[in-house]
N, C-alpha and C positions, 0 to 999 in steps of 0.2 A: 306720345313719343317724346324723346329727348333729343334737347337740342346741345349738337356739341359748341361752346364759344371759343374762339383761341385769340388771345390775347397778343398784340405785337405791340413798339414803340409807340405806334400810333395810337394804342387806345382798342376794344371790343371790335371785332366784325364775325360775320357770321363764314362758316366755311362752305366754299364754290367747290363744283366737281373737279377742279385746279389747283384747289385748298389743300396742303399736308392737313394729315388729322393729326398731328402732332406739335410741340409747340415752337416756336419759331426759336426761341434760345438756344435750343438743344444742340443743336450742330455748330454754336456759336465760336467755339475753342476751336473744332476739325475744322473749321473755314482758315479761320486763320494759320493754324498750325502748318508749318511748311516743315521740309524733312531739314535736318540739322546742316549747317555752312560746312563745317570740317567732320571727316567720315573718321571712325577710328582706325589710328596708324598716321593721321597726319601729320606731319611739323609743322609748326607753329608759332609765334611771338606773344608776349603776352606785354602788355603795358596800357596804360590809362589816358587815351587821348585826349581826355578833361583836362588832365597837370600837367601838359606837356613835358611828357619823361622823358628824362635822361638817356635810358637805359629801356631797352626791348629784350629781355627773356626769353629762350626757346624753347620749347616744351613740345611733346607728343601728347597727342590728343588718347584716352583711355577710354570712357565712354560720355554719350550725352544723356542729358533728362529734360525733357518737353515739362516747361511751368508753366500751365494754363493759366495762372493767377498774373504772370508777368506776362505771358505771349511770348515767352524768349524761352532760349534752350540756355543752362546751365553744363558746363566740363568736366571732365574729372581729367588731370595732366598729371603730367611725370616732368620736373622740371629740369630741362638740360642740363645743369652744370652742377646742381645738389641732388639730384636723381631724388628728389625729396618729392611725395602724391603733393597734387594739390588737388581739392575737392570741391565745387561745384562754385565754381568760378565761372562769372557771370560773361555772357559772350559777348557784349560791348568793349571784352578788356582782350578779346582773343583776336590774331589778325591775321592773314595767311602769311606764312614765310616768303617774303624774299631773298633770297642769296643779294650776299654782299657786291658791290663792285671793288675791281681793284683801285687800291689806293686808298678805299675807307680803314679809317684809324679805329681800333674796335678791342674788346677786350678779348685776351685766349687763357683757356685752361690749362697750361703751361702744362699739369701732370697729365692729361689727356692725350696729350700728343705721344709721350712715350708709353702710356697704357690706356688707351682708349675705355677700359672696364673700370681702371682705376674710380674709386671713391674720394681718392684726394681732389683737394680745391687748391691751385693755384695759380690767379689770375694776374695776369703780366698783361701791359699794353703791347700791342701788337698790328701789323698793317696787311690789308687782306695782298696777297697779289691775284689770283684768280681762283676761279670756281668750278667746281662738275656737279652739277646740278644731276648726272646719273649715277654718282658716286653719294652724292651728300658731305664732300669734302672740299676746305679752304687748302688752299696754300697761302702759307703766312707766313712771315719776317715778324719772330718775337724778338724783343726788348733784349738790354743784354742781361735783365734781371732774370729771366729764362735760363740761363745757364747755369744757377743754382741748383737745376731739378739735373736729373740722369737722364737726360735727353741725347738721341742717338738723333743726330742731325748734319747734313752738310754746311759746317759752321766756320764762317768770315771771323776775322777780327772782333768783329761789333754787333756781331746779328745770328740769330741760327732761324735758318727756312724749316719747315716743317708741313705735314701734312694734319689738317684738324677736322675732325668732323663738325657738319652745322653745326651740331647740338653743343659743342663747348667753344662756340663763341658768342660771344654778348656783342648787341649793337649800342655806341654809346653816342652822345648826340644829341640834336634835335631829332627825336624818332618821327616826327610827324612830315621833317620835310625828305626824310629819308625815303617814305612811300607818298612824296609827289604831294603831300597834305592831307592824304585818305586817310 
């Protein structure tokens, strides 16, 4: 008769009626593997809290892919303000969205505001005044370099308010102390 051996960290032992008849690595990756942080459809920041950035990027999460080699899920994003793929962007760089608070000095997509679809890029500083977190929309006081675009706005002297979606505002900053140092 044959004897089965299965082999673990430790070294040979023999298999107990307790014993998988299988080998102990097998299920090594599905142990760890947990389901993916952001589902697709989410919003998103993307930055490197290694080089304390500047600048946090918004992006929509597309899909995930599980790398057993790394133990981590890799992205595929759509990045807010260049509508440009990004692929398989490692998730140490991804972080959930928070909405701004008012008063944060941040960058706006200046053409966004009058065309939400818009592919133009035009980034003006800008100050949030508040948020709808059920909308996914800032209200913001851009710069008066703003006024360059054809923007349909309730416009002051010095300022035009407008309504901006998340996705075409940039957080600029210390990003790391923006989310409390997480």
């Amino acid at each position: 008769s044959k004897i089965l051996r299965i082999v673990h960290n430790d070294g040979p032992m023999q298999p107990s009626s307790s014993t998988s008849l299988s080998s102990d690595h097998s299920d090594d990756h599905e142990d760890k593997k947990v389901e993916p942080t952001f589902d697709v459809g989410a919003l998103v920041e993307i930055y490197d809290p290694t080089n304390h950035s500047p600048f946090a990027f918004p992006a929509t999460v597309t899909s995930s892919t599980y790398d057993p080699d790394e133990d981590s899920y890799k992205y595929n994003l759509i990045h807010g303000i260049t509508k440009s793929k990004m692929e398989n962007v490692d998730e140490n760089m991804i972080h959930a969205y928070e909405a701004q608070e008012g008063g944060t000095e941040s960058l706006c997509n200046a053409a966004a505001a009058s065309s939400p679809t818009s592919e133009d890029i035009f980034m003006v500083p800008c100050t949030i005044v508040s948020h709808s977190d059920d909308e996914k929309l800032y209200e913001v006081i851009l710069t008066p370099e703003a006024k360059k675009t054809s923007l349909r706005t309730t416009r002051r002297e010095d300022e035009a308010r407008v309504s901006m979606p998340y996705l075409s505002v940039q957080r600029i900053g210390n990003v790391e102390k923006s989310y409390d140092g997480n």
